[in-house]
C-alpha positions as a Markdown table, in Angstrom:
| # | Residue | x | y | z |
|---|---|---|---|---|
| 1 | Unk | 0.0 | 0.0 | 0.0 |
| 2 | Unk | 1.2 | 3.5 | -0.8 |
| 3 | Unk | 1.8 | 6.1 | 1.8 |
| 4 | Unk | -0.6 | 8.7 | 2.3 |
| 5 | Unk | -0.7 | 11.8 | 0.1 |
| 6 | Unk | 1.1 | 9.2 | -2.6 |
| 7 | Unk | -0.6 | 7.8 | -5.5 |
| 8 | Unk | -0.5 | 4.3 | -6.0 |
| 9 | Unk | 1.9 | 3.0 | -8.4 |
| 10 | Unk | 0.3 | 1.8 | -11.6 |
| 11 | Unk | 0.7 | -2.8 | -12.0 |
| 12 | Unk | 2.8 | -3.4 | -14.5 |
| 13 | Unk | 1.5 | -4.2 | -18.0 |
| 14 | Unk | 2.4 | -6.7 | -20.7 |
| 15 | Unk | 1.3 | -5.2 | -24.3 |
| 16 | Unk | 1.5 | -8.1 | -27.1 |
| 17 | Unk | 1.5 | -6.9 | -30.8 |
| 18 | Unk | -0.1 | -9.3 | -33.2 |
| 19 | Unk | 0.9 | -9.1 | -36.9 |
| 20 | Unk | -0.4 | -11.6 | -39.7 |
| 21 | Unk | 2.0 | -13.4 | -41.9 |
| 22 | Unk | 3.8 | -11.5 | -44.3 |
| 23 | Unk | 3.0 | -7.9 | -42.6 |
| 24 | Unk | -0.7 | -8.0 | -44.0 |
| 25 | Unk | -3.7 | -6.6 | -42.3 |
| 26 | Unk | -3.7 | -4.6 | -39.5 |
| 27 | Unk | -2.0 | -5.8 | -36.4 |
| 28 | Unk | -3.7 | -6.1 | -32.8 |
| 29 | Unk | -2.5 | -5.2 | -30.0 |
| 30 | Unk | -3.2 | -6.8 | -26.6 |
| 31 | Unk | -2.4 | -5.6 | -23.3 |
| 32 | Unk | -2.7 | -7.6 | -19.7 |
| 33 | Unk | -1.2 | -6.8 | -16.5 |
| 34 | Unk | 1.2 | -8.9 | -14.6 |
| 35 | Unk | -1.5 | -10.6 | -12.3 |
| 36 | Unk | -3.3 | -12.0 | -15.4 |
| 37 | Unk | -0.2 | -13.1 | -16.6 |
| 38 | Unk | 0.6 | -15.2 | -13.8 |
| 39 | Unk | -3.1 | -16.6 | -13.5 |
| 40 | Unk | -2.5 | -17.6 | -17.2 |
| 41 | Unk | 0.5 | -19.3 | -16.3 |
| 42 | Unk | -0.4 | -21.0 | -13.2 |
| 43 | Unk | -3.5 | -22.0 | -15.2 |
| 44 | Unk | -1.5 | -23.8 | -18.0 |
| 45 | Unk | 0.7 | -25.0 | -15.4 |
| 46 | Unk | -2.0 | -27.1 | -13.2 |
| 47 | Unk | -3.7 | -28.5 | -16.9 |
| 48 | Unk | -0.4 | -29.8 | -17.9 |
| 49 | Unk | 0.2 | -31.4 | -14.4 |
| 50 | Unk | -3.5 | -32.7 | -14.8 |
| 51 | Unk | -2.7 | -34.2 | -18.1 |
| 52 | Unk | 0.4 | -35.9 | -17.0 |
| 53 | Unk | -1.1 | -37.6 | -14.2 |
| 54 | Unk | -4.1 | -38.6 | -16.1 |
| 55 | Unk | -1.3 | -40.1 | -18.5 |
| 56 | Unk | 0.6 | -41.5 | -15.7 |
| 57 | Unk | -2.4 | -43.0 | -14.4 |
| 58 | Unk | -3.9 | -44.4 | -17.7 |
| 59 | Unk | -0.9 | -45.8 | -18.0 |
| 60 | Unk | -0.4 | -47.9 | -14.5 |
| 61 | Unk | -4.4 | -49.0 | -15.1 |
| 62 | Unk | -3.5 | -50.6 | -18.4 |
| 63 | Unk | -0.8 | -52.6 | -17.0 |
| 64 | Unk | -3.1 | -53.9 | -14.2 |
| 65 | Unk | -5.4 | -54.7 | -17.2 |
| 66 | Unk | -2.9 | -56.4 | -19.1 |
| 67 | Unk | -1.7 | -58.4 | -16.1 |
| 68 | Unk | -5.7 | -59.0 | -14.8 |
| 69 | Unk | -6.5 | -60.8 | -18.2 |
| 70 | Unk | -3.2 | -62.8 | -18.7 |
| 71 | Unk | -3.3 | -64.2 | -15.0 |
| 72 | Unk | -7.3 | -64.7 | -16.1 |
| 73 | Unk | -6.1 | -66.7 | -19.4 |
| 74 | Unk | -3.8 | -68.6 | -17.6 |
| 75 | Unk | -6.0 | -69.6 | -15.0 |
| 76 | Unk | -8.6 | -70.9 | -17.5 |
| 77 | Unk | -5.5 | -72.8 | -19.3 |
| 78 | Unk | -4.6 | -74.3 | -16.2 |
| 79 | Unk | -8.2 | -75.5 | -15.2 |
| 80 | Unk | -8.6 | -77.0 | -18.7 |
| 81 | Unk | -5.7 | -78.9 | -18.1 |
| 82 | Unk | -6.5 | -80.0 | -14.3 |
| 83 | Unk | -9.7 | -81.0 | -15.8 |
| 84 | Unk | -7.8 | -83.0 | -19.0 |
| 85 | Unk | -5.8 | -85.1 | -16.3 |
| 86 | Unk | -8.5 | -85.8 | -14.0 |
| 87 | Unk | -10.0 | -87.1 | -17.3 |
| 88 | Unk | -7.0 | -89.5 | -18.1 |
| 89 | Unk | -6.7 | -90.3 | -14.1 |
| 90 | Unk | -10.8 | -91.6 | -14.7 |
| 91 | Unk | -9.1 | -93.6 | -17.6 |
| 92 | Unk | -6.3 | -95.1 | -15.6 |
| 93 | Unk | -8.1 | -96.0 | -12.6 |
| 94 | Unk | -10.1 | -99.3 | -14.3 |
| 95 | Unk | -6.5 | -100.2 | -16.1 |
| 96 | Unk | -4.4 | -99.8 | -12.6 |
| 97 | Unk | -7.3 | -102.3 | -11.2 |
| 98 | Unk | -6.9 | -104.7 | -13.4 |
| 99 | Unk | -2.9 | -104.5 | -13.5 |
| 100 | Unk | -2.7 | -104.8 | -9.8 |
| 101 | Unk | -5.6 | -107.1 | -9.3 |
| 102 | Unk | -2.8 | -109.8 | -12.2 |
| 103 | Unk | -0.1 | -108.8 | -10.4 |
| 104 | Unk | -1.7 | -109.6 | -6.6 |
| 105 | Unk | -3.2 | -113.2 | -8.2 |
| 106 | Unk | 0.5 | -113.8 | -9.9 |
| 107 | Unk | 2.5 | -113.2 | -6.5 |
| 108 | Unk | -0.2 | -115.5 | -5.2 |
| 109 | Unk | 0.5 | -118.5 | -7.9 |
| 110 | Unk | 4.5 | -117.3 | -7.2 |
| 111 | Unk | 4.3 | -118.1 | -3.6 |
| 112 | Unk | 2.8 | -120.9 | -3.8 |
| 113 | Unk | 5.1 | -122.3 | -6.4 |
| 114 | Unk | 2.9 | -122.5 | -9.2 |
| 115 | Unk | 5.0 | -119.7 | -11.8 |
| 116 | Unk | 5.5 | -121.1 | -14.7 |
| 117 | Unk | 6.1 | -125.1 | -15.6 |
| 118 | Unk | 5.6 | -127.9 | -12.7 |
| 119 | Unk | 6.6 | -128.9 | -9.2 |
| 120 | Unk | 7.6 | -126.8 | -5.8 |
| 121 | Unk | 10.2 | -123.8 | -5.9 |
| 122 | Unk | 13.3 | -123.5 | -4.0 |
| 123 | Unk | 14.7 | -119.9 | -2.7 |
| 124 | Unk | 16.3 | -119.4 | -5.1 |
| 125 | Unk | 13.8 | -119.8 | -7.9 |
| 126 | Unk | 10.5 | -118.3 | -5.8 |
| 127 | Unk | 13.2 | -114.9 | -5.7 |
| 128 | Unk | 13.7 | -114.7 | -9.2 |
| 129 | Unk | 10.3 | -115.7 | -10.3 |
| 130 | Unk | 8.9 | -113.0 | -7.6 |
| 131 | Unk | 11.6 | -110.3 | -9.6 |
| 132 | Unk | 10.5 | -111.8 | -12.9 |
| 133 | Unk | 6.6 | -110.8 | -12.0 |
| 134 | Unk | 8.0 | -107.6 | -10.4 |
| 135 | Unk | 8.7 | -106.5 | -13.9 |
| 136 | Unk | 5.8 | -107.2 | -15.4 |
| 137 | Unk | 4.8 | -103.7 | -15.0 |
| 138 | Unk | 8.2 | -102.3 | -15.5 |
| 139 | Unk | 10.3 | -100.6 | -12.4 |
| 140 | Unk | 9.3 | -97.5 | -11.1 |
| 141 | Unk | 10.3 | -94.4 | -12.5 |
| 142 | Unk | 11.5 | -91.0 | -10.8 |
| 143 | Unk | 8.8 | -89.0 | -9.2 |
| 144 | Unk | 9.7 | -85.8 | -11.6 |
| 145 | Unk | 8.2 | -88.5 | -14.3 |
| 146 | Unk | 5.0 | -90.1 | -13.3 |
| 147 | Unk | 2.8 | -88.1 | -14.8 |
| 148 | Unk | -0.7 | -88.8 | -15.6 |
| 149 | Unk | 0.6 | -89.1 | -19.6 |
| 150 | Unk | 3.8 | -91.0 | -18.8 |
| 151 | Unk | 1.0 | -93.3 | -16.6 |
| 152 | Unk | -1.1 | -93.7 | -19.7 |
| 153 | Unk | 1.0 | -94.5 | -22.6 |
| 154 | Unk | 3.0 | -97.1 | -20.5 |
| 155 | Unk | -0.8 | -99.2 | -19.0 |
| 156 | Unk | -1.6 | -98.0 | -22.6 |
| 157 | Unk | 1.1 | -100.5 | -23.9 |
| 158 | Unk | 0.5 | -103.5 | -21.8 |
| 159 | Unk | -1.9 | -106.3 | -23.1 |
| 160 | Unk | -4.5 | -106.7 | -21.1 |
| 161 | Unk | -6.2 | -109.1 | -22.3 |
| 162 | Unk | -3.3 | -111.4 | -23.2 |
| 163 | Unk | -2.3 | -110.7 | -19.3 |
| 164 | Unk | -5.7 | -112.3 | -18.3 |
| 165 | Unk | -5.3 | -114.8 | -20.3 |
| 166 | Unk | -1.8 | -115.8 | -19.2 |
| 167 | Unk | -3.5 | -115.6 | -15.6 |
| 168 | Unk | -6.4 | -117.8 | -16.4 |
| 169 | Unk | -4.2 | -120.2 | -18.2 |
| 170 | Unk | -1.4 | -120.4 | -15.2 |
| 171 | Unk | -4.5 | -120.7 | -13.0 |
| 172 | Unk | -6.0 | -123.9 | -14.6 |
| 173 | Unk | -2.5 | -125.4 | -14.6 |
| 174 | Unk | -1.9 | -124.9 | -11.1 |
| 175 | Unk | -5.5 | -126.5 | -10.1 |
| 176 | Unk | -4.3 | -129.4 | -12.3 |
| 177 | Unk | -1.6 | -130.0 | -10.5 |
| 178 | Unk | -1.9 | -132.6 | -7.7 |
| 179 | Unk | -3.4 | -130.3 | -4.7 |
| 180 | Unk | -3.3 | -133.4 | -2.3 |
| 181 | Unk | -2.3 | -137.0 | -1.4 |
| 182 | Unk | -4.2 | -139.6 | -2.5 |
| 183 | Unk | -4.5 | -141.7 | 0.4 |
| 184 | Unk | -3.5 | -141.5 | 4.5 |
| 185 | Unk | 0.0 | -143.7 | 4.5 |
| 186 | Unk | 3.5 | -144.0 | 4.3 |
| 187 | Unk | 5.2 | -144.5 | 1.0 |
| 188 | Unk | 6.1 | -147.9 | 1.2 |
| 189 | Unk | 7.9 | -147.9 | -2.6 |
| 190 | Unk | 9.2 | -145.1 | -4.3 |
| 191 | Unk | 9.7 | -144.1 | -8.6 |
| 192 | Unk | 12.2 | -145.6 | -10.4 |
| 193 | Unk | 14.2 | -149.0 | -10.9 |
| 194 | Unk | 13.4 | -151.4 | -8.1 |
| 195 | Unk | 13.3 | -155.2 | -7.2 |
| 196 | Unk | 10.2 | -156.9 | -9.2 |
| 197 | Unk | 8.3 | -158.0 | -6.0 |
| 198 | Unk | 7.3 | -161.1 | -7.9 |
| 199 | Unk | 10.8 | -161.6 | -9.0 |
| 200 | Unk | 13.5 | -160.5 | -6.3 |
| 201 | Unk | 16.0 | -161.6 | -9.2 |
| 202 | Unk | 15.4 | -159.1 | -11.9 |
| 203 | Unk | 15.0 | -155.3 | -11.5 |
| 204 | Unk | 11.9 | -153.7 | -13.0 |
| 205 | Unk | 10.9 | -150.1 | -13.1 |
| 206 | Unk | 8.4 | -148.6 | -11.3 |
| 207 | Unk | 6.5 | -145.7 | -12.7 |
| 208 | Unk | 4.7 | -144.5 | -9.6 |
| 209 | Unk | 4.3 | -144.0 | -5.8 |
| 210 | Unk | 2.9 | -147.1 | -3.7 |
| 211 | Unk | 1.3 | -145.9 | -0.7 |
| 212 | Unk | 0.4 | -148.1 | 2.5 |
| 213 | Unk | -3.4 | -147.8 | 3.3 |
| 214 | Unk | -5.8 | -149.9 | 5.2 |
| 215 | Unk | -8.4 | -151.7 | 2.9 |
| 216 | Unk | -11.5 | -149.9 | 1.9 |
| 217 | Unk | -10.2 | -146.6 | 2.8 |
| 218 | Unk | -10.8 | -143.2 | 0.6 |
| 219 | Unk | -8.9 | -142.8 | -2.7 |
| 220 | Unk | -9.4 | -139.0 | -3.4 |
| 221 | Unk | -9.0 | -137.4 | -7.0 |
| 222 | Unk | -5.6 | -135.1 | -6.1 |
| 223 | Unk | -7.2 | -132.7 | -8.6 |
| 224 | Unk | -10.2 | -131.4 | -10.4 |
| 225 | Unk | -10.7 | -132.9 | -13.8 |
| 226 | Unk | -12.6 | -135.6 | -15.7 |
| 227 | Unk | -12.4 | -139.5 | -15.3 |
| 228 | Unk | -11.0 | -141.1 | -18.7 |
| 229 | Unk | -11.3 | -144.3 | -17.2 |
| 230 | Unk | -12.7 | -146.3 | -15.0 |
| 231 | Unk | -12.7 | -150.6 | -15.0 |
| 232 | Unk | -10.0 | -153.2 | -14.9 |
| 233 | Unk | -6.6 | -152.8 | -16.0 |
| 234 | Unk | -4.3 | -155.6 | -17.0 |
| 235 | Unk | -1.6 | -155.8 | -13.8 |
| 236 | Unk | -3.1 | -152.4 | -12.0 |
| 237 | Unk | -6.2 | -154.0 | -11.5 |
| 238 | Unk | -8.8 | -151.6 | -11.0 |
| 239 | Unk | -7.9 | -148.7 | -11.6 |
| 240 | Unk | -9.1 | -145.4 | -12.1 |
| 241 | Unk | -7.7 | -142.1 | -14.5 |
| 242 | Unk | -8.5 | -138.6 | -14.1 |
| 243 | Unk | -7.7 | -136.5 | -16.7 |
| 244 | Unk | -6.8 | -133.0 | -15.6 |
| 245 | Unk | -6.1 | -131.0 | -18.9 |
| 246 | Unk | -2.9 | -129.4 | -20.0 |
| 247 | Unk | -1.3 | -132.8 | -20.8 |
| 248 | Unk | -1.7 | -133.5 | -17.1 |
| 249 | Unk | -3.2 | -136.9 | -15.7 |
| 250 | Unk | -3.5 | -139.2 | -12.7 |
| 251 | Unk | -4.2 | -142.8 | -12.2 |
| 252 | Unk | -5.4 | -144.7 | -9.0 |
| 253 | Unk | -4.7 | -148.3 | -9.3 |
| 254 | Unk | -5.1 | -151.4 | -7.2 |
| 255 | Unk | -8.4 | -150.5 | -5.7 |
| 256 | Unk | -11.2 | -152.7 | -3.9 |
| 257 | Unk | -14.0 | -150.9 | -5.4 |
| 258 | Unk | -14.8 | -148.3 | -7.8 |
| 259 | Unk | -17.1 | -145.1 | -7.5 |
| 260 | Unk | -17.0 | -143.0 | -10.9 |
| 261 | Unk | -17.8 | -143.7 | -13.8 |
| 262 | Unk | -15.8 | -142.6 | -17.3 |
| 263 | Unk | -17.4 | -139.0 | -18.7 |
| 264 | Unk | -17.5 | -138.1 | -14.9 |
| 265 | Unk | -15.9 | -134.5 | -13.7 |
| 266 | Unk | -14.9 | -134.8 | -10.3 |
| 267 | Unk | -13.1 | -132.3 | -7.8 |
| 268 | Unk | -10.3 | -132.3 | -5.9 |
| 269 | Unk | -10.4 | -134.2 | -2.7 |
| 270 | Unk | -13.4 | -135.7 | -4.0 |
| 271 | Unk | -13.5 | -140.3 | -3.6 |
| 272 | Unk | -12.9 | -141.7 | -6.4 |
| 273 | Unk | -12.4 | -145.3 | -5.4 |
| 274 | Unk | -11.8 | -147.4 | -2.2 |
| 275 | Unk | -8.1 | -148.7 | -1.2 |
| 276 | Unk | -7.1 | -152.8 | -2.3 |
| 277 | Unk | -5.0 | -155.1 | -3.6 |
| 278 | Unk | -6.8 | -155.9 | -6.9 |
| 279 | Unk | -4.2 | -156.8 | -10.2 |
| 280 | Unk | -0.4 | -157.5 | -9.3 |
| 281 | Unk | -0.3 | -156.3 | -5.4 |
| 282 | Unk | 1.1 | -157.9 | -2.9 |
| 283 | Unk | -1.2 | -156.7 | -0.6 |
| 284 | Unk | -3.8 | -153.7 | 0.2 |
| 285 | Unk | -2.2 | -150.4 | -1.5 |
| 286 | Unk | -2.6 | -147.0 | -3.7 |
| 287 | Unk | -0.6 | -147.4 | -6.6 |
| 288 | Unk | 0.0 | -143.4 | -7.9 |
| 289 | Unk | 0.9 | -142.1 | -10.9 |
| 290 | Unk | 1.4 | -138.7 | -12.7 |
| 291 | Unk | 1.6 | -138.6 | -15.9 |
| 292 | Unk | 2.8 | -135.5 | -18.0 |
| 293 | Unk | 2.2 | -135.6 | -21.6 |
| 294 | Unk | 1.8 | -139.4 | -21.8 |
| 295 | Unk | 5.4 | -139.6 | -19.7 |
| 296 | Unk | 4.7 | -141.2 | -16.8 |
| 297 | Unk | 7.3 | -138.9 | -13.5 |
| 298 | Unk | 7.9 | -138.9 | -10.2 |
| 299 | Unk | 4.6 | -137.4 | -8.4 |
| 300 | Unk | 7.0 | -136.8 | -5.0 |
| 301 | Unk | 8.0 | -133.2 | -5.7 |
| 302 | Unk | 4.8 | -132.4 | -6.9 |
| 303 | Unk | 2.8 | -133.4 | -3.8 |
| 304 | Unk | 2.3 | -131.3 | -0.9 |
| 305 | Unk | 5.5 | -131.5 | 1.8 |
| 306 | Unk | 3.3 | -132.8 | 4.4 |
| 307 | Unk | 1.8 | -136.1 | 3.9 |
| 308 | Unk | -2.1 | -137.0 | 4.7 |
């Protein structure tokens, strides 16, 4: 504020001279004081900051977009592909069954000593048999590779089919294998070359077990199958034959009485004829024999460890 008696001094003013291009027309002049000139600039000023942070924000939303509808796209990816394996999972579960249900019933046939061919294991043999079924499925892989496709392809690959097959087949020659003895007694004359009991002076062979039993006792079938015969036999008197399938047959000889008929399927531990000393005996007896595509062997090793 000016002192008293003093005038106040005039604000400063800006005068702007406007001339056309190339000096034509007559020019304008424009005059503003130094307030207005400020107000113009502090106007501009706060527009421009407006429009930079409108930029800066624009700019920080669209990234959050961008970001928002990738993480979206991947998410649907990764459901479509949660949903694709539980899809193959639904596929493997009925061939994992099946592989584990063989391989449980193939352990079962290997423990028993049934895997592949005829007669009991040793150690040594029931361990590499169990490695050999071990493998049936292939070894396990490392964890970084069992996934759902790796699980696929490989059940993919295996034969199921033929796999039940081989199971049904291995079955039906274990039940044909003797499952019993015959007859409650001691062997009282083993297989092989041996003393003609009619003859003490020559040697004859002798293709079977003889097994001390009281007359009349039970003769039981050591395995399921059907009778082939069933009447006299020259020497084994009467006798009966069960055949068991798979090349496999038995034959009951010497007996007192018999009580099947031929055409007759009879089970294991089932009587097929009563203990005597019918044909060339030298007194009441089983005569046993196994035979194994028309060769008669030794049925020892193929009977259970524990007599009746």
């Amino acid at each position: 504020m000016a002192p008293a008696g003093e005038r106040p001094r005039p604000e400063p003013h800006y005068t702007f001279v406007v001339v056309a291009d190339g000096g034509r027309g007559q020019p304008h002049q424009i005059t503003v004081t130094r307030g207005r000139v400020r107000a113009i600039v502090a106007t501009a000023g706060a527009g421009l900051g407006a429009l930079v942070l409108a930029a800066i924000v624009q700019a920080a939303t669209f990234s959050r977009v961008t970001d928002h509808d990738h993480l979206v796209s991947q998410n649907v990816q990764l459901k479509a592909e949660v949903e694709s394996v539980r899809r193959e999972l639904g596929e493997l579960a009925p061939l994992i069954q099946r592989v584990r249900a063989y391989d449980e019933q193939l352990r079962g046939l290997a423990a028993a000593g049934s895997l592949p061919g005829f007669g009991p294991l040793d150690a040594d043999a029931l361990a590499a048999r169990e490695a050999w079924i071990s493998g049936v499925v292939g070894a396990p892989r490392p964890d970084s590779e069992l996934t759902s496709a790796f699980l696929f392809a490989e059940l993919a690959a295996i034969d199921l089919d033929a796999l039940d097959d081989n199971l049904d087949r291995l079955q039906r020659s274990t039940e044909s294998m003797p499952q019993l003895w015959p007859v409650d007694g001691p062997v009282t004359s083993g297989f092989g070359w041996r003393r003609d009991p009619f003859g003490r002076t020559r040697w004859k062979f002798h293709g079977g077990l003889d097994i001390g039993a009281e007359y009349g006792s039970a003769i039981l079938a050591t395995g399921a199958g059907t009778i082939t015969f069933a009447g006299w036999h020259s020497g084994h008197g009467r006798m009966v034959e069960v055949d068991h399938g798979g090349g496999i047959a038995t034959r009951y000889c010497h007996a007192s009485e018999l009580l099947v008929l031929e055409g007759e399927d009879v089970l294991a531990g089932q009587t097929v004829a009563l203990v005597g000393s019918s044909g060339m005996s030298t007194g009441p007896h089983l005569h046993y024999e196994l035979v194994l595509n028309d060769e008669r062997v030794d049925p020892r090793p193929y009977l259970p460890t524990d007599e009746l």
